[in-house]
ZAKOLSE-720506 format. One record per residue: residue number from 0; x, y, z of N, C-alpha, C in turn. Coordinates in nm, 4 decimals, m for minus. Layout:
<atoms>
(atom NUM,(X,Y,Z),(X,Y,Z),(X,Y,Z))
...
</atoms>
This chain:
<atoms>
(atom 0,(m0.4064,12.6884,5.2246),(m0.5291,12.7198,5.2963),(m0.5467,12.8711,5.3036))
(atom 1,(m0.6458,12.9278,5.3276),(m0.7210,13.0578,5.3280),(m0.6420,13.1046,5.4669))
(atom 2,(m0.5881,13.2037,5.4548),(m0.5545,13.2830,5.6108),(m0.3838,13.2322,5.6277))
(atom 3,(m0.3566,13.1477,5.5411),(m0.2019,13.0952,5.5851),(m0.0912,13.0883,5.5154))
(atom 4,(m0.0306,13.2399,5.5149),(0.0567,13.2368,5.4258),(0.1912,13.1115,5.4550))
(atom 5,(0.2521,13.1575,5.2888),(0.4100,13.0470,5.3681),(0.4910,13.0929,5.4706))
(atom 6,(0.5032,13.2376,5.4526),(0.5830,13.2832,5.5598),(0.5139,13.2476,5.6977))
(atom 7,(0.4037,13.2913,5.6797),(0.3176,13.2465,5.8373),(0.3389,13.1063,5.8418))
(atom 8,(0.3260,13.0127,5.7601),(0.3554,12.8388,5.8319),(0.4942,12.8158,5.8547))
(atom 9,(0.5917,12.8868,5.7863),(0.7217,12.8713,5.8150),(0.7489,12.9142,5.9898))
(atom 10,(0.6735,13.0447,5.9717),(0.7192,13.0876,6.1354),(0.6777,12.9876,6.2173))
(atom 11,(0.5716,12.9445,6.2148),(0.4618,12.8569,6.3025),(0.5519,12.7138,6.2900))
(atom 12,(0.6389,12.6826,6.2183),(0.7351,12.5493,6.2058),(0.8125,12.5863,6.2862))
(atom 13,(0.9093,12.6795,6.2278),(1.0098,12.7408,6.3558),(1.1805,12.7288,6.3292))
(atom 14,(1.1224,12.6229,6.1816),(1.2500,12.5955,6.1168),(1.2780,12.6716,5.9564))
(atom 15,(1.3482,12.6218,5.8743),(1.3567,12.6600,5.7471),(1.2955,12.5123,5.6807))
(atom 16,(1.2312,12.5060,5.5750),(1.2035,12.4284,5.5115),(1.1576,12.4465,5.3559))
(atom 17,(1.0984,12.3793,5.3021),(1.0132,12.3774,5.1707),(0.8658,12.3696,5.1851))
(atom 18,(0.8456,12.4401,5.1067),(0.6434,12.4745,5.1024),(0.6281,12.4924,4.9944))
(atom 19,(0.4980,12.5312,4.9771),(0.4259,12.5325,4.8901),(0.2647,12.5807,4.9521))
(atom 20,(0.2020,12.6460,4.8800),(0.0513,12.6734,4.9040),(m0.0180,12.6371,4.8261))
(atom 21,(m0.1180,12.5310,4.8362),(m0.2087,12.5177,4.7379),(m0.3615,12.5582,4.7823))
(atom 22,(m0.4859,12.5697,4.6773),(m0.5369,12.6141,4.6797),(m0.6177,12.5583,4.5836))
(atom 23,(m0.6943,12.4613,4.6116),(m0.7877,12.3339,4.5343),(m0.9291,12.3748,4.5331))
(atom 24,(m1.0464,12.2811,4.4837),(m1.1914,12.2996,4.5137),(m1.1487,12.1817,4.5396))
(atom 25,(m1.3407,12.1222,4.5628),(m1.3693,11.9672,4.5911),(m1.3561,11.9377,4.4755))
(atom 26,(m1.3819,11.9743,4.3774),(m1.4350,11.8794,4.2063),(m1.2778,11.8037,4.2083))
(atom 27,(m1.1834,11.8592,4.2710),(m1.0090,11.7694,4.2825),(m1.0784,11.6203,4.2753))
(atom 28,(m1.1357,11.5966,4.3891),(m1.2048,11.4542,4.3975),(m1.2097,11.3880,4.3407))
(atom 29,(m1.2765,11.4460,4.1971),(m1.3485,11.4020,4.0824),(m1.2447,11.4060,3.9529))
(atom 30,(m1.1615,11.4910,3.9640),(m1.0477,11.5028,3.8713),(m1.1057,11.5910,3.7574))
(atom 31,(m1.1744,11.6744,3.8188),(m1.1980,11.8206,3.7162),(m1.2138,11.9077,3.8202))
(atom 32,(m1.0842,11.9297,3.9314),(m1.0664,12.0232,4.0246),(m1.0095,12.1176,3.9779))
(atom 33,(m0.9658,12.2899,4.0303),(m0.8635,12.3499,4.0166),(m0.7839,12.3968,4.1023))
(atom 34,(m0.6727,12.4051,4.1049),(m0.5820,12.4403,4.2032),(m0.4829,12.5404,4.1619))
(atom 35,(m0.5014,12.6690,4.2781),(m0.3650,12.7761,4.2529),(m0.2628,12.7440,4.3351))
(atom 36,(m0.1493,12.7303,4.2655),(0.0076,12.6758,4.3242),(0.0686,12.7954,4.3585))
(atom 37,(0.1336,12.8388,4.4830),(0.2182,12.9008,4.4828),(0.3086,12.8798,4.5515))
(atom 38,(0.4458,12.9038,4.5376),(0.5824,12.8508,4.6245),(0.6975,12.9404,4.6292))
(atom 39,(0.7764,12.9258,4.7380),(0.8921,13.0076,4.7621),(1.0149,12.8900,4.6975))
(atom 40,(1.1445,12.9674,4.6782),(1.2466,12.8861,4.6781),(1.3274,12.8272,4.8226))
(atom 41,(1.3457,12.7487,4.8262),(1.4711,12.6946,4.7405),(1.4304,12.5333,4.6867))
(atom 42,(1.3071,12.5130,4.6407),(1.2332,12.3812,4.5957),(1.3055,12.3661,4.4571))
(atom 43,(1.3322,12.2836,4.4357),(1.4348,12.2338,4.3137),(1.3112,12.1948,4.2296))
(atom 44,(1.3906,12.1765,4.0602),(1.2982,12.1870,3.9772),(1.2125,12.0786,3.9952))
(atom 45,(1.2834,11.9481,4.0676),(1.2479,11.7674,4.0382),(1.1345,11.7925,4.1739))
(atom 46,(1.1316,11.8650,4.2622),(1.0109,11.8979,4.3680),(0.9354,12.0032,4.2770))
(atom 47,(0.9258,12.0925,4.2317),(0.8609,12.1706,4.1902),(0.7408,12.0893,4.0680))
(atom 48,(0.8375,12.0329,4.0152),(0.7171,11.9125,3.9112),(0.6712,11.8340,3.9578))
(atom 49,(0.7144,11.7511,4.0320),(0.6368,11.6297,4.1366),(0.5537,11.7224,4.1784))
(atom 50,(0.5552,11.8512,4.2827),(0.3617,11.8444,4.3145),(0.3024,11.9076,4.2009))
(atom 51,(0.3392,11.9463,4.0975),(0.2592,11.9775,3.9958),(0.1749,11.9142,3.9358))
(atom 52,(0.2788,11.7681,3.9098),(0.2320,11.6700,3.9046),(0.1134,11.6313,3.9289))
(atom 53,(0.1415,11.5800,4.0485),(0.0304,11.5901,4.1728),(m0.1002,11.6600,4.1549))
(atom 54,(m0.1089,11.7741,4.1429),(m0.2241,11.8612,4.1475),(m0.2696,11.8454,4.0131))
(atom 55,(m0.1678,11.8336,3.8764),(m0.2371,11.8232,3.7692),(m0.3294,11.6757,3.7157))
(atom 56,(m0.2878,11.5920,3.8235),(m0.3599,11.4802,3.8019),(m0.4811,11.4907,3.8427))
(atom 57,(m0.5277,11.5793,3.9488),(m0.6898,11.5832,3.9485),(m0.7363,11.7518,3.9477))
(atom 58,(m0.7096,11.7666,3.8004),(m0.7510,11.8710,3.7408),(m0.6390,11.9709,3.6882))
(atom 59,(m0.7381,12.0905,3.6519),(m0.6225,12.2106,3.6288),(m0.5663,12.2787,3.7034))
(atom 60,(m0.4414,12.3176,3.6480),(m0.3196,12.3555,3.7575),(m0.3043,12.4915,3.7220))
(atom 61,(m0.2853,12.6139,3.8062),(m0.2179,12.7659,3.7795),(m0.1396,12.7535,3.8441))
(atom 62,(0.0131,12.8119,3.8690),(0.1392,12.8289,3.9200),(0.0931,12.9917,3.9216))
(atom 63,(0.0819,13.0218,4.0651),(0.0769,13.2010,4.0721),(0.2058,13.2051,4.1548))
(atom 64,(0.1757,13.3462,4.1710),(0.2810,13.4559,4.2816),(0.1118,13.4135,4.3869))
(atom 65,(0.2137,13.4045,4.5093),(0.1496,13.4139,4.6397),(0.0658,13.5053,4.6205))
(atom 66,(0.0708,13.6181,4.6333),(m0.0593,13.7407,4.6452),(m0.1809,13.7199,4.5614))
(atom 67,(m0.1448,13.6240,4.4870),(m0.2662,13.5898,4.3762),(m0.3134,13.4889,4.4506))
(atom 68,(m0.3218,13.4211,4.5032),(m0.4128,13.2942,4.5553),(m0.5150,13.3862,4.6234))
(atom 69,(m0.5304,13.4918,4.7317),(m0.6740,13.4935,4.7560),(m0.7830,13.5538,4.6177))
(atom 70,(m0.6954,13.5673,4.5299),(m0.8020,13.6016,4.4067),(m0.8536,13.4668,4.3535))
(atom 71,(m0.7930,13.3668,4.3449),(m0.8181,13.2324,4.3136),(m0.9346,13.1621,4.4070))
(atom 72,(m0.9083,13.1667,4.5446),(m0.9798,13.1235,4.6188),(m1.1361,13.1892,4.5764))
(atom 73,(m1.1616,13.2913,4.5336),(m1.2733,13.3556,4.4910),(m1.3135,13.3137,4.3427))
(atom 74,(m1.2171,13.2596,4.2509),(m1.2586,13.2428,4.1556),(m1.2493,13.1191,4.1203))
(atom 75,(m1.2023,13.0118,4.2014),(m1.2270,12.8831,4.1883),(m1.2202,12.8015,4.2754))
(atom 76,(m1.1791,12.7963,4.4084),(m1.1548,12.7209,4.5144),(m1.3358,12.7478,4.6040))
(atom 77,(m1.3567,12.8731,4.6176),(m1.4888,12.8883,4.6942),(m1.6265,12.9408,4.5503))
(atom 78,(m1.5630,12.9007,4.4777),(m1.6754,12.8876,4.2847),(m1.7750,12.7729,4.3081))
(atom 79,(m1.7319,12.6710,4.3929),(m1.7581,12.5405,4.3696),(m1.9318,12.6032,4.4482))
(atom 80,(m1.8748,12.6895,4.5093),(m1.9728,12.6631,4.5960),(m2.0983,12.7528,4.5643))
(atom 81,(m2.0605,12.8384,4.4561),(m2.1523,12.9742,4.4106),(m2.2907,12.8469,4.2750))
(atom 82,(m2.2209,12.7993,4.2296),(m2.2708,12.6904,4.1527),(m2.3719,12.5865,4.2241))
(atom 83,(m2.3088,12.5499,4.3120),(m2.4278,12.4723,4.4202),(m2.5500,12.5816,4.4392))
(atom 84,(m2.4929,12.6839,4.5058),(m2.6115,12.7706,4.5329),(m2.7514,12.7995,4.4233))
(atom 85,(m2.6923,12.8003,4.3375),(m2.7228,12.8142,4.1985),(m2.8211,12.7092,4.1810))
(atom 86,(m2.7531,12.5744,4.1792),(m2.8251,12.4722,4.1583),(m2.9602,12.4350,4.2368))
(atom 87,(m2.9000,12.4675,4.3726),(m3.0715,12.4935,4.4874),(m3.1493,12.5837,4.4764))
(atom 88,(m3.0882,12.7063,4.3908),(m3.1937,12.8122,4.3349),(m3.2586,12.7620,4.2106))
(atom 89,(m3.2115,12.7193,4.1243),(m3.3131,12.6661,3.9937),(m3.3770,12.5300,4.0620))
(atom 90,(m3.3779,12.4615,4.1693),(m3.4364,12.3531,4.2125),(m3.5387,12.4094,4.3035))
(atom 91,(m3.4726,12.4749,4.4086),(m3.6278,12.5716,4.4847),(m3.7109,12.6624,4.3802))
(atom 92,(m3.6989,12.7001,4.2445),(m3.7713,12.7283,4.1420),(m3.8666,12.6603,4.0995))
(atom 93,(m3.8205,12.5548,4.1004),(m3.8771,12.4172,4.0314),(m4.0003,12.3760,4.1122))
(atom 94,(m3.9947,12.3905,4.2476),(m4.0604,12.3183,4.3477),(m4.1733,12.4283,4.3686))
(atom 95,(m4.1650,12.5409,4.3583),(m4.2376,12.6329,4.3426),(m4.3222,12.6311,4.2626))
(atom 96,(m4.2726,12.5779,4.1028),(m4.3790,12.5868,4.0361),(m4.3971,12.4136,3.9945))
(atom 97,(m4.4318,12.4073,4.1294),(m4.5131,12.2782,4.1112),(m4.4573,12.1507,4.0968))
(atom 98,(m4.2807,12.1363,4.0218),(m4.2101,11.9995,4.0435),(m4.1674,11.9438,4.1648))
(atom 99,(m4.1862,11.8396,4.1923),(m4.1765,11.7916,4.3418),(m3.9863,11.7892,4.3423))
(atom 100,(m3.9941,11.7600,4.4781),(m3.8290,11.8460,4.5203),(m3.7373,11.7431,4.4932))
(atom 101,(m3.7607,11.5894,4.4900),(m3.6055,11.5208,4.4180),(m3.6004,11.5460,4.2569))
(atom 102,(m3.7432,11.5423,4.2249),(m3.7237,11.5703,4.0998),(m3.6470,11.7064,4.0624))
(atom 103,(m3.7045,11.8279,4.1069),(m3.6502,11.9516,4.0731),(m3.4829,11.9708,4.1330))
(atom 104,(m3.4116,11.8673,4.2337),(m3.2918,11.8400,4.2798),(m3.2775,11.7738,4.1236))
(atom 105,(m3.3179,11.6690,4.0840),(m3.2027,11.6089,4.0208),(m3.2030,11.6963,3.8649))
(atom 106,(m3.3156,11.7449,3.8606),(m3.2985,11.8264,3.6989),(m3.1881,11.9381,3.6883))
(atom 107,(m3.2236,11.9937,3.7960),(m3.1262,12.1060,3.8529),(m2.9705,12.0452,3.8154))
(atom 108,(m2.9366,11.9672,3.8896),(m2.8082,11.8958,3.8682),(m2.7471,11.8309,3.7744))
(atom 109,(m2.8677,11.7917,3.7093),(m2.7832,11.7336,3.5466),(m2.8145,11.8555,3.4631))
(atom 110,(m2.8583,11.9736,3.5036),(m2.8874,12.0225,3.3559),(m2.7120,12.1275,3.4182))
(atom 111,(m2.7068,12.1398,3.4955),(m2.5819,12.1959,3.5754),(m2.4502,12.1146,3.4842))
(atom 112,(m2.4742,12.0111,3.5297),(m2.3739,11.8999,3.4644),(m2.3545,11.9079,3.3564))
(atom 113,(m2.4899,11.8910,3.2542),(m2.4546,11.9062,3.1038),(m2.4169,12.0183,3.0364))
(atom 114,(m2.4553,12.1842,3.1059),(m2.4098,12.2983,3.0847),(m2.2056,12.3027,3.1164))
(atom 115,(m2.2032,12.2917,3.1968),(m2.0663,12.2256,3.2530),(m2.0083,12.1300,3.0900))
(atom 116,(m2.0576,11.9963,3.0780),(m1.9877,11.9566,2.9718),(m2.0015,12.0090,2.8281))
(atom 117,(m2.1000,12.0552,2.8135),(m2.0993,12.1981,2.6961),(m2.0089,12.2324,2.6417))
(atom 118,(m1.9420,12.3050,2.7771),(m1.9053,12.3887,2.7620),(m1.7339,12.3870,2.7298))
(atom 119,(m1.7053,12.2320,2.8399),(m1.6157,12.1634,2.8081),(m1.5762,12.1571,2.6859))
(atom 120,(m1.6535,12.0708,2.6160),(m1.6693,12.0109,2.4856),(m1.7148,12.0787,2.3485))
(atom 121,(m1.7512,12.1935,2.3673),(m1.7695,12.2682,2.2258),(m1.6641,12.3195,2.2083))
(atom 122,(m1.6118,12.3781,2.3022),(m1.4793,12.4925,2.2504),(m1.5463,12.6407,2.2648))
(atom 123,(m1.6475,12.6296,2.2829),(m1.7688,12.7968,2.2678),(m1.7545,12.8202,2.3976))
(atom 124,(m1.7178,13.0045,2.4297),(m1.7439,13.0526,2.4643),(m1.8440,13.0482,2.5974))
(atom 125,(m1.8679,13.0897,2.7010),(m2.0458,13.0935,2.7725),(m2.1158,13.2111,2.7293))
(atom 126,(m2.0408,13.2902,2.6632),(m2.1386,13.3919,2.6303),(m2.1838,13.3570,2.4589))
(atom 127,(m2.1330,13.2840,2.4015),(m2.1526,13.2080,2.2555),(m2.2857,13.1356,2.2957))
(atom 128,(m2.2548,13.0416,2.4201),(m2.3273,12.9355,2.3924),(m2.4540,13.0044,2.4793))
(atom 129,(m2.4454,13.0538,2.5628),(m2.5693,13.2059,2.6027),(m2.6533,13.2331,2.4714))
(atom 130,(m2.6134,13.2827,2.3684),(m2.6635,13.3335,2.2778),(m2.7339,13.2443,2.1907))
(atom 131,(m2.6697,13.0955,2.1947),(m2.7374,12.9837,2.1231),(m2.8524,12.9106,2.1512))
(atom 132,(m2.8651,12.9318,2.2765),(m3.0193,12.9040,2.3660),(m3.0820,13.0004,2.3933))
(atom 133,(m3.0360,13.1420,2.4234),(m3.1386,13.2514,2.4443),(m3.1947,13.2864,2.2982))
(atom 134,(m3.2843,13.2729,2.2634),(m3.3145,13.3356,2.1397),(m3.3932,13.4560,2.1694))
(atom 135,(m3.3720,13.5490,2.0892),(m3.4263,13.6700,2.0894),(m3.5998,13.6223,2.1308))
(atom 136,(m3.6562,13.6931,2.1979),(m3.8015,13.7246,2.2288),(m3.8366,13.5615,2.2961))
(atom 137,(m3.7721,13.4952,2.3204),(m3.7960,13.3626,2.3822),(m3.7947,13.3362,2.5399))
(atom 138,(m3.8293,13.1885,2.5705),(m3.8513,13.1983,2.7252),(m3.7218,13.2352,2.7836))
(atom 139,(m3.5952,13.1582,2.7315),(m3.4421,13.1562,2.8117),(m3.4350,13.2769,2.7946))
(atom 140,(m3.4477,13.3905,2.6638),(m3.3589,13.5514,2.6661),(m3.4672,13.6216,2.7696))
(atom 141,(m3.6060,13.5918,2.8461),(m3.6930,13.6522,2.8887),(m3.6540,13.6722,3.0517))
(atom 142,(m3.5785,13.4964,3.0679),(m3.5149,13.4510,3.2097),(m3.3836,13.5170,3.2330))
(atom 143,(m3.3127,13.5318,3.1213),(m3.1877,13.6397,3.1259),(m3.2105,13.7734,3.1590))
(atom 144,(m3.3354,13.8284,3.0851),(m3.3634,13.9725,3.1144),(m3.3987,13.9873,3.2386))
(atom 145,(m3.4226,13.9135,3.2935),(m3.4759,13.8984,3.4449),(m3.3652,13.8912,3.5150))
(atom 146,(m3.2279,13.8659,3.5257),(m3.1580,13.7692,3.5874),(m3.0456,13.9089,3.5478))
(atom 147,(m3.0158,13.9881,3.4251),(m2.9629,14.1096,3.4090),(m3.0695,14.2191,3.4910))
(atom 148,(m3.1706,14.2165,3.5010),(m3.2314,14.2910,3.5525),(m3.2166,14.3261,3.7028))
(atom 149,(m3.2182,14.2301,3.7699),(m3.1857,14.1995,3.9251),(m3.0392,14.2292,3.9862))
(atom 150,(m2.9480,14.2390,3.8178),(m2.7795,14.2508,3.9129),(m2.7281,14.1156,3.9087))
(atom 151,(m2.7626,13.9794,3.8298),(m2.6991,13.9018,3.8729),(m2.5589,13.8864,3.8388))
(atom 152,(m2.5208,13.9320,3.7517),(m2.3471,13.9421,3.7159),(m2.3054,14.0480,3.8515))
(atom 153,(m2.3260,14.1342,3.8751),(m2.2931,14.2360,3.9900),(m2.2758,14.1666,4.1404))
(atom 154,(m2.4153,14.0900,4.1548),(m2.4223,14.0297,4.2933),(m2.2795,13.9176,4.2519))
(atom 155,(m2.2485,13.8675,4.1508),(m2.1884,13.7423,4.1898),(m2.0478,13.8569,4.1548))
(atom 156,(m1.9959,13.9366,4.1442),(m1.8825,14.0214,4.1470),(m1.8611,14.0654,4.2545))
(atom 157,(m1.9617,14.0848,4.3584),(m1.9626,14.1727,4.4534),(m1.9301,14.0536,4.5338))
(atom 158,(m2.0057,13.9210,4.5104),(m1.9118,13.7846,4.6233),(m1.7867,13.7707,4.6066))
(atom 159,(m1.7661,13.7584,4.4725),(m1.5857,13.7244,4.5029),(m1.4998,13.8322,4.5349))
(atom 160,(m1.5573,13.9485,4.5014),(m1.5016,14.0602,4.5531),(m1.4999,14.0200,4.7546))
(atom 161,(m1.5907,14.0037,4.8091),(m1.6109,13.9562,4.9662),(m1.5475,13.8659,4.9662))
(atom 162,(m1.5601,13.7404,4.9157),(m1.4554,13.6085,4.9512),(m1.2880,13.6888,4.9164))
(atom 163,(m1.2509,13.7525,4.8421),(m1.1241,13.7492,4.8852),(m1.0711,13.8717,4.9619))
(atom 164,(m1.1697,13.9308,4.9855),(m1.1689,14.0574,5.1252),(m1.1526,13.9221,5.2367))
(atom 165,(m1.2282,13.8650,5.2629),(m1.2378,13.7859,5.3766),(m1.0896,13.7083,5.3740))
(atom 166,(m1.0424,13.6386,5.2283),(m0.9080,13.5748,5.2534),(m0.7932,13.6759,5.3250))
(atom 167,(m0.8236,13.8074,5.2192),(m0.6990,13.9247,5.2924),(m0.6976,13.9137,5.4194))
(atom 168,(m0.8333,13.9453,5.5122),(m0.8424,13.9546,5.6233),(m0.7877,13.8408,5.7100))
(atom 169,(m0.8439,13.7380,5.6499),(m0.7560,13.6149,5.7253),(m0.5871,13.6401,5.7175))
(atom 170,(m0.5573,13.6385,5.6502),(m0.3894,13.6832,5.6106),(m0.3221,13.7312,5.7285))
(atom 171,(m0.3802,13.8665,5.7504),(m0.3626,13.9707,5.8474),(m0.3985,13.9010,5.9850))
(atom 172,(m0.4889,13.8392,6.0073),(m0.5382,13.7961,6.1150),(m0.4285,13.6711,6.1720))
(atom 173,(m0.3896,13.5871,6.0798),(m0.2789,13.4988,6.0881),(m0.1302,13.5232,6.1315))
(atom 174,(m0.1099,13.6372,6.0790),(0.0332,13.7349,6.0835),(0.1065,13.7070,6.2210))
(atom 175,(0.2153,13.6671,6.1969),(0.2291,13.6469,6.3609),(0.2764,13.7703,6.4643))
</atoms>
C-alpha cells in the first residue's frame, strides 16, 4: 500500500516476521493487472515464488527494491486511473459534439479497449502505431497537434511526477 513501508508494518506488528509489499492496479481483477513486488529477507526461495506466483496469475509481475514502488504506483498502480480520465475526456468530447452520452461512454471505451489490444497484439511500439493512424495532414495528426500543443505528454509527466511526491510524502508521514 501507498504510505506503508515494510519497516513501518513490521514496527506497527511489533514482532519479526515476513512481508512483502505489493503494489497492484484494479485490471488484477481482470488478469491484465500489474504489480510492483518488493520484499525484505529472510523469505525463502519456496515463499518468494508462491507470491509471485500469485501476483503473476493476474497479470504482470516487477520484483523491485522497495524505493522503487512509489515510482510504480505512478506508473501503473494509479495509470489505471489516468486512462479512465482519458476515456471521460474523449466521451465528454463526444457529447459535445452532438453524440448522446451512453453512446459517446461506450465508444470511448471500446475504442480504449481496442487501442489497449493493439497494442498488445501487434508487437508495435505506441509511437509506431501513433504514426500508423496519424497520417501526415489528416484529422488524427491534426488532433495530435492539438494535444502536443497543449502539453499533453508534460501534463501527464507532471502527474506522475505528483502521484509519487504524494507516495514519498505518505512514507514520511507513516514513519513511526
Amino acid at each position: 500500500a501507498a504510505g506503508i513501508t515494510i519497516s513501518t508494518a513490521k514496527k506497527f506488528l511489533g514482532k519479526e516476521c515476513k512481508l512483502v509489499r505489493a503494489i497492484p492496479n484494479v485490471a488484477s481483477e481482470y488478469g491484465k493487472g500489474v504489480t510492483a513486488l518488493a520484499y525484505e529477507m529472510p523469505l525463502t526461495y519456496q515463499e518468494l515464488q508462491m507470491v509471485k506466483d500469485l501476483f503473476e496469475s493476474v497479470g504482470l509481475l516487477r520484483v523491485v527494491e522497495e524505493k522503487q514502488l512509489n515510482d510504480y504506483i505512478a506508473a501503473a498502480s494509479s495509470a489505471s486511473a489516468y486512462f479512465y480520465y482519458m476515456v471521460k475526456a474523449v466521451a465528454d468530447g463526444a457529447v459535445a459534439q452532438g453524440i448522446d452520452s451512453e453512446t459517446a461512454s461506450l465508444i470511448a471505451s471500446h475504442v480504449m479497449i481496442g487501442a489497449a489490444k493493439t497494442l498488445e497484439s501487434s508487437k508495435k511500439s505506441a509511437e509506431e502505431l501513433l504514426a500508423s493512424v496519424a497520417t501526415p495532414k489528416g484529422t488524427t495528426a491534426e488532433a495530435i497537434n492539438v494535444m502536443e500543443k497543449s502539453g499533453f505528454s508534460q501534463i501527464m509527466a507532471d502527474a506522475m511526477l505528483a502521484c509519487t511526491k504524494r507516495a514519498n510524502d505518505m512514507d514520511i508521514i507513516n514513519l513511526p
